[in-house]
FIDRENVO-482613 format. One record per atom (N, C-alpha, C): atom name; x negated, y negated, z. Coordinates in pm, 1 decimal, always signed. Example, Ala and Ser with C-alpha at 12.3 -4.5 7.8 and 13.67 -1.06 7.14 Angstrom:
2
+------+----------+----------+----------+
! site !        x !        y !        z !
+------+----------+----------+----------+
!    N !  -1319.0 !   +569.0 !   +780.0 !
!   CA !  -1230.0 !   +450.0 !   +780.0 !
!    C !  -1320.0 !   +330.0 !   +780.0 !
!    N !  -1285.0 !   +225.0 !   +708.0 !
!   CA !  -1367.0 !   +106.0 !   +714.0 !
!    C !  -1290.0 !     -3.0 !   +787.0 !
+------+----------+----------+----------+
! end
This chain:
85
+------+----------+----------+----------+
! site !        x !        y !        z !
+------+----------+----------+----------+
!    N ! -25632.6 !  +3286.8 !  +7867.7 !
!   CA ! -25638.1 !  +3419.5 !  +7925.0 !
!    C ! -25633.6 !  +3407.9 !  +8077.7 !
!    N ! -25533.1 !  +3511.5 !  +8150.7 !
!   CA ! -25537.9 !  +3472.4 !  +8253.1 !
!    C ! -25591.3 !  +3606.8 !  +8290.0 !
!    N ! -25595.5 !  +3622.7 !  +8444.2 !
!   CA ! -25662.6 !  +3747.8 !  +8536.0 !
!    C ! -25588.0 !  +3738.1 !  +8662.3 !
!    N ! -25511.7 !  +3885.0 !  +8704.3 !
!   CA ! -25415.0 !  +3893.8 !  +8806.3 !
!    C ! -25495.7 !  +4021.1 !  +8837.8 !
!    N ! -25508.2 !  +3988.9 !  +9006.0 !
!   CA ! -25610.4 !  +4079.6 !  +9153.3 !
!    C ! -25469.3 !  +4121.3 !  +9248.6 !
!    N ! -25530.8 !  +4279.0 !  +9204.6 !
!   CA ! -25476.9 !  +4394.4 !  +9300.7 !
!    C ! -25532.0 !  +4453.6 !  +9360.5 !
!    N ! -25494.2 !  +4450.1 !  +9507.5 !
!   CA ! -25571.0 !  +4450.5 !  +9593.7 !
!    C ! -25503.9 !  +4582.0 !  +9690.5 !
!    N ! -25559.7 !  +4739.0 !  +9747.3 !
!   CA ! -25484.2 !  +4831.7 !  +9726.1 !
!    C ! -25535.9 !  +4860.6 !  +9887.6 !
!    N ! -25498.4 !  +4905.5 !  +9987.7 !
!   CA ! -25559.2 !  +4959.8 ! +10101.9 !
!    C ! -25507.7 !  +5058.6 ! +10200.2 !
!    N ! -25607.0 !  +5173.2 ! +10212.1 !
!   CA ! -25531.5 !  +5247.9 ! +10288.9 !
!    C ! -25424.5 !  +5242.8 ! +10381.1 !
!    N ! -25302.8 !  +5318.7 ! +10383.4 !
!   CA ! -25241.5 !  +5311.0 ! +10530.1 !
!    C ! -25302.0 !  +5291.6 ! +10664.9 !
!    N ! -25227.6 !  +5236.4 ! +10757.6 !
!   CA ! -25321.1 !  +5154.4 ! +10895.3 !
!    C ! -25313.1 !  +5321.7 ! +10929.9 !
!    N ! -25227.4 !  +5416.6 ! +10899.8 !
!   CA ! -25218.5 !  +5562.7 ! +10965.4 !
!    C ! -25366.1 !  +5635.9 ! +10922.5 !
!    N ! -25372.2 !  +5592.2 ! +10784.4 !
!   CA ! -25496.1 !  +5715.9 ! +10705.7 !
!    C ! -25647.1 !  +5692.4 ! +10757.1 !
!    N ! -25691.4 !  +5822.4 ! +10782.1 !
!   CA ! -25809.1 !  +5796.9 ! +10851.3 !
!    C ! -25927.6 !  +5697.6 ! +10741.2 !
!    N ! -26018.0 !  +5621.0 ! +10751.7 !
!   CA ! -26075.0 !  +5553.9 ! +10647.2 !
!    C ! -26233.3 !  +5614.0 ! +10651.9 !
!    N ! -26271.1 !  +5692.1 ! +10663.7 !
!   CA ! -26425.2 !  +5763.5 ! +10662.5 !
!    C ! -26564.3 !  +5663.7 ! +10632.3 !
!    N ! -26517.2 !  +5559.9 ! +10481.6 !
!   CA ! -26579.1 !  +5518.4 ! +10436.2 !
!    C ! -26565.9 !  +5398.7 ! +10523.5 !
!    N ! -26526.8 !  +5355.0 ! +10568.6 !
!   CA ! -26486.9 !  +5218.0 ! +10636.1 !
!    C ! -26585.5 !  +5220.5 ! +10782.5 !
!    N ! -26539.9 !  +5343.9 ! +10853.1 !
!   CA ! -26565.8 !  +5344.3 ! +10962.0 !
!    C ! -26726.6 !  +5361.6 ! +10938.3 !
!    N ! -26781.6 !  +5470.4 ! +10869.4 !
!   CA ! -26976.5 !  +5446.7 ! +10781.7 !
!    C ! -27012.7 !  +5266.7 ! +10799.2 !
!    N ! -26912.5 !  +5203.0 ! +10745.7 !
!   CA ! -26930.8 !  +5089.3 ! +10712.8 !
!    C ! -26959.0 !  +4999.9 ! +10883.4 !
!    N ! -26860.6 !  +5065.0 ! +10924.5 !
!   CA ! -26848.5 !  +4963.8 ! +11071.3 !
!    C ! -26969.8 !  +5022.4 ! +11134.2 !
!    N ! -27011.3 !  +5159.7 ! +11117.8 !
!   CA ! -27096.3 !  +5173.2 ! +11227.0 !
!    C ! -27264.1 !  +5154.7 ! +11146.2 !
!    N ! -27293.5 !  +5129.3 ! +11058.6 !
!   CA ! -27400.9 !  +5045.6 ! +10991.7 !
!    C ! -27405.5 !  +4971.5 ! +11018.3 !
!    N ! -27355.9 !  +4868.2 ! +11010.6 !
!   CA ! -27340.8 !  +4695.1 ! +11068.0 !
!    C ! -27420.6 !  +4689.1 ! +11133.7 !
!    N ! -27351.3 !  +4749.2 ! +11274.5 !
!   CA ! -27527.9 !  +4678.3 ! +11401.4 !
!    C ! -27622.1 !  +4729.9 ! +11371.2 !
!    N ! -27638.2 !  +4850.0 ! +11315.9 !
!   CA ! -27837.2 !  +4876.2 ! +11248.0 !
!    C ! -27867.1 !  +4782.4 ! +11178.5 !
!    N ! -27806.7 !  +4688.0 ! +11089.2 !
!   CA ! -27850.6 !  +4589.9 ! +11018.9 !
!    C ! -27862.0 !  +4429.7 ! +11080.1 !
!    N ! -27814.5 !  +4459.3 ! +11185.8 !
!   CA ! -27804.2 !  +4298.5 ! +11272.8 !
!    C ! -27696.4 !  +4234.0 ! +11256.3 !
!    N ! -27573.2 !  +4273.1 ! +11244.1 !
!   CA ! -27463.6 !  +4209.1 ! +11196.4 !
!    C ! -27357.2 !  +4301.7 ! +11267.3 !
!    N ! -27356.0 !  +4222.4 ! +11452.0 !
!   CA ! -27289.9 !  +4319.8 ! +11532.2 !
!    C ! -27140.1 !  +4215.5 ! +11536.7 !
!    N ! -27069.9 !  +4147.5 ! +11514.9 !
!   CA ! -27006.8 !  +4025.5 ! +11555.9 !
!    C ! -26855.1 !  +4102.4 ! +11494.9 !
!    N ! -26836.3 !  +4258.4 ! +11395.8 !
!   CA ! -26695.4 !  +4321.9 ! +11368.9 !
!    C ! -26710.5 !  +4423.5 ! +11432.8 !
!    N ! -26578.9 !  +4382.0 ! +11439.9 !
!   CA ! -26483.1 !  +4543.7 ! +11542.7 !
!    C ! -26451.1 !  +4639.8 ! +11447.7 !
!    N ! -26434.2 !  +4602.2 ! +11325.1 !
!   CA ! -26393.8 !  +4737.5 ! +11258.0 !
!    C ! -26409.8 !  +4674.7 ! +11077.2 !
!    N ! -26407.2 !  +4786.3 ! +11005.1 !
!   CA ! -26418.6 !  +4744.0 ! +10864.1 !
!    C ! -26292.7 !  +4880.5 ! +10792.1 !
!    N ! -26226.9 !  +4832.7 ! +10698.0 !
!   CA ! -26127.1 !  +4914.5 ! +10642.9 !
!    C ! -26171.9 !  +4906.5 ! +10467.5 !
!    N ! -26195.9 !  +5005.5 ! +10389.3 !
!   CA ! -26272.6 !  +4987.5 ! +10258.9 !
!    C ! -26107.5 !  +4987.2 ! +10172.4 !
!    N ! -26086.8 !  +4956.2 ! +10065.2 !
!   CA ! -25989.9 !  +4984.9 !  +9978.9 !
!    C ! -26047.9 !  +4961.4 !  +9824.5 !
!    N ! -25938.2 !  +4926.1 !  +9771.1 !
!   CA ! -25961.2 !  +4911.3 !  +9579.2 !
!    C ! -25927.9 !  +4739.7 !  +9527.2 !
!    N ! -25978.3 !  +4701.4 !  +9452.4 !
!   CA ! -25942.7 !  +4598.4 !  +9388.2 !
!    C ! -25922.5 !  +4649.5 !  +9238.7 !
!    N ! -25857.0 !  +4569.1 !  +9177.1 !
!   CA ! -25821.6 !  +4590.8 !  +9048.5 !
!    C ! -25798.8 !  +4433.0 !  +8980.0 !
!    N ! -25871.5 !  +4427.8 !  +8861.0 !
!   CA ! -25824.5 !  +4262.1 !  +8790.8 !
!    C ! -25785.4 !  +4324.7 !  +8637.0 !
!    N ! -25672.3 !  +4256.0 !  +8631.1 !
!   CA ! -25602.4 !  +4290.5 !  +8501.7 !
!    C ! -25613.5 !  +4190.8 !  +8434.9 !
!    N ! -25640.0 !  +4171.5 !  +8314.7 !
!   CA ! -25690.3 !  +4041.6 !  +8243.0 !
!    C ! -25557.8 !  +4058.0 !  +8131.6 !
!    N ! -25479.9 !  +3880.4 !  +8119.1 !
!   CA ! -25337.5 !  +3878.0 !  +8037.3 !
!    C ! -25409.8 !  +3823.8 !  +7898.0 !
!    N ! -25369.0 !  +3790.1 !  +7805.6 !
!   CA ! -25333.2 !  +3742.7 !  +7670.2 !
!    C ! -25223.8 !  +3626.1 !  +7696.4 !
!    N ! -25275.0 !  +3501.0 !  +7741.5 !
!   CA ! -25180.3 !  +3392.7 !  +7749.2 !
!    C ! -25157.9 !  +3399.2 !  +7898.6 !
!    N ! -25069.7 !  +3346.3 !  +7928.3 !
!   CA ! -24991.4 !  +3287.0 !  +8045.9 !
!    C ! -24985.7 !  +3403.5 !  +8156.1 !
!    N ! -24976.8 !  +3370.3 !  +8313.3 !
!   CA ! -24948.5 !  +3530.6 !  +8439.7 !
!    C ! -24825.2 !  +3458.1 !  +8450.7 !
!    N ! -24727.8 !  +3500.1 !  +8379.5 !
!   CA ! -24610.6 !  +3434.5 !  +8410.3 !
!    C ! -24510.6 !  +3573.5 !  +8533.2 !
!    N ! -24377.2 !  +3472.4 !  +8617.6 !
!   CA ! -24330.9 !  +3578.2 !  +8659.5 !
!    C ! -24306.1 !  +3706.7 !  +8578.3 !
!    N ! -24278.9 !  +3734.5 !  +8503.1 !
!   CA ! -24262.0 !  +3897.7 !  +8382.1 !
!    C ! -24393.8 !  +3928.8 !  +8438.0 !
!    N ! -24515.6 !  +3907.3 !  +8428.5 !
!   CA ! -24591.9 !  +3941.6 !  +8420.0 !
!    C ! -24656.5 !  +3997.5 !  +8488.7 !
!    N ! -24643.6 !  +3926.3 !  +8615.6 !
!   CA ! -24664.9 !  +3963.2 !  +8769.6 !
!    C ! -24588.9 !  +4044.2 !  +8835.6 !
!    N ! -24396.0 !  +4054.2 !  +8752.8 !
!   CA ! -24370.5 !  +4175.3 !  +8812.0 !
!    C ! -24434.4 !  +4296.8 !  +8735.4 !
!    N ! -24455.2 !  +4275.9 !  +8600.0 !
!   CA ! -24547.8 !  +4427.5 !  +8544.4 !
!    C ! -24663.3 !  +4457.9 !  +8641.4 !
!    N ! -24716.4 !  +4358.1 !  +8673.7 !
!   CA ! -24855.6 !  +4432.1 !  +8744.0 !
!    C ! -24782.3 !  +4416.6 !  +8879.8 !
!    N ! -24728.2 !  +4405.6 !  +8926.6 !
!   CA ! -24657.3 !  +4479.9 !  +9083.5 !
!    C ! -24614.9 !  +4672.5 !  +9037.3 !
!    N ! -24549.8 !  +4639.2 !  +8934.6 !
!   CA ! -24499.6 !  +4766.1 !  +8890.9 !
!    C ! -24600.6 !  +4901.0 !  +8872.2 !
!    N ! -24725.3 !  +4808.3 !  +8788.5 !
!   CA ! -24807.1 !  +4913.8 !  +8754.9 !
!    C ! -24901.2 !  +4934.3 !  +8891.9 !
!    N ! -24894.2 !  +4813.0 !  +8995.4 !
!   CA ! -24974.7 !  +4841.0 !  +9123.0 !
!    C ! -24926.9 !  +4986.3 !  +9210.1 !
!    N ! -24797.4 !  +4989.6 !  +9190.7 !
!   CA ! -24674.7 !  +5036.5 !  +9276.6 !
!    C ! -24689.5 !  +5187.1 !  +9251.8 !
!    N ! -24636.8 !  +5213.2 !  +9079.1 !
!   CA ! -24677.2 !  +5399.5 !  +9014.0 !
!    C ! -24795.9 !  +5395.9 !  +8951.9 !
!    N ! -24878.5 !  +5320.7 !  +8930.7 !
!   CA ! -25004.6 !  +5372.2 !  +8852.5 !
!    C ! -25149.6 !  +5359.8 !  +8938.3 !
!    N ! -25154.9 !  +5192.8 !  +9016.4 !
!   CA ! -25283.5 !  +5177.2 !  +9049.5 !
!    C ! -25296.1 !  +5200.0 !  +9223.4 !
!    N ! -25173.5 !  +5274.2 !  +9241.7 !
!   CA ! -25226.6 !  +5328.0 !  +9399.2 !
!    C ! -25147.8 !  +5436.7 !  +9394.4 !
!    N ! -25218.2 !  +5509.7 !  +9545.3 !
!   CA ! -25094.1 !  +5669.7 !  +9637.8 !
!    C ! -25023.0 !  +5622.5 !  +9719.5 !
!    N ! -24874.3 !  +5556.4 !  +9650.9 !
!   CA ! -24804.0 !  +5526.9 !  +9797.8 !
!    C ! -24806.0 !  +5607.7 !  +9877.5 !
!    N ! -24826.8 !  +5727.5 !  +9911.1 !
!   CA ! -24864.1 !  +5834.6 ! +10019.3 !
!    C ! -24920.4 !  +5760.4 ! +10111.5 !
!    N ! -25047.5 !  +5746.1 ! +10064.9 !
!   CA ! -25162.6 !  +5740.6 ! +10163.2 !
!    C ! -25237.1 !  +5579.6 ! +10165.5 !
!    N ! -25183.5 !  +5472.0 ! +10072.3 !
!   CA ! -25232.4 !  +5342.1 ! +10050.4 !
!    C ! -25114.8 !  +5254.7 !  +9994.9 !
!    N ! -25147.7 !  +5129.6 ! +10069.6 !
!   CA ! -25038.2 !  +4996.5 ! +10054.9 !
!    C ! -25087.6 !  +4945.0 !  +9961.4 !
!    N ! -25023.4 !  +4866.4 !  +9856.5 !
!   CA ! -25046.6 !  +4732.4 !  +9762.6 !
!    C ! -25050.4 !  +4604.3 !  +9827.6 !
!    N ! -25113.7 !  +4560.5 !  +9885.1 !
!   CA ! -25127.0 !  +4439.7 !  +9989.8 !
!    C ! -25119.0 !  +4317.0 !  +9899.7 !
!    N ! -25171.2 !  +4321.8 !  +9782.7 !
!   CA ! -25186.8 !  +4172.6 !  +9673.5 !
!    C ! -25121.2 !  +4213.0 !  +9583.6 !
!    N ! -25079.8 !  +4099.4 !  +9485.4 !
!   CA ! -25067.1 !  +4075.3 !  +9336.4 !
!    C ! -25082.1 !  +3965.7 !  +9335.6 !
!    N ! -25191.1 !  +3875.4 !  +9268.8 !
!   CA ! -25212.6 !  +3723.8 !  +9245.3 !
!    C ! -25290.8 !  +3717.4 !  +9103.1 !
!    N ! -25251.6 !  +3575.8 !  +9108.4 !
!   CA ! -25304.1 !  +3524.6 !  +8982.2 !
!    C ! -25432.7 !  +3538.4 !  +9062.5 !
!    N ! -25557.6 !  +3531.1 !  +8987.4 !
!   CA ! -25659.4 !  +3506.4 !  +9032.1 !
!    C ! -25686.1 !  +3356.1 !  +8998.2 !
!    N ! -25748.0 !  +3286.0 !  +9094.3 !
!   CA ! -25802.0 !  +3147.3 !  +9046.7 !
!    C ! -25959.9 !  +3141.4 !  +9003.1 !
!    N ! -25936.3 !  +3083.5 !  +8897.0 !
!   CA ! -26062.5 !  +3084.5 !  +8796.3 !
!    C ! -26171.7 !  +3020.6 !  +8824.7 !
!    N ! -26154.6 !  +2958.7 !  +8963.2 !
!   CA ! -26286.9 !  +2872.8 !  +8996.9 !
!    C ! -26380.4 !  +2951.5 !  +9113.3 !
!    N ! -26288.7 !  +3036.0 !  +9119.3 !
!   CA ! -26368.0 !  +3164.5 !  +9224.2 !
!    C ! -26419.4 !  +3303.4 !  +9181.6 !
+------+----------+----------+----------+
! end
């Protein structure tokens, strides 16, 4: 069984609300050392056998019309995931 990570993130254009919450928490917590934080989606699709190329273009495909808004967010990944991480 394999597992292929999609990894989905707003446009550098779209404002990120949740991101920027994120950046400006940081230094209340002691952890001043980022300039900025951008939030997005992950997604792990788990195969039946082999992430062969077919496979990886299906999950590009389904990254592309199903698991994001090309509007408003990029598909930045499609990977096998490695199993030791």
């Amino acid at each position: 069984m394999a597992r292929i990570v999609v990894d989905v993130m707003p446009k550098p254009e779209i404002l990120d609300p949740q991101g920027k919450a994120i950046a400006n928490e940081l230094p209340r917590i002691g952890l001043d050392r980022f300039a900025g934080v951008r939030q997005g989606k992950r997604f792990e699709l788990t195969v039946d056998g082999e992430a062969t190329e077919d496979v990886l273009a299906q999950a590009r495909e389904a990254a592309e019309k199903l698991l994001s808004n090309p509007v408003i967010e990029d598909v930045v990944r499609v990977a096998v995931l490695d199993e030791e991480h």
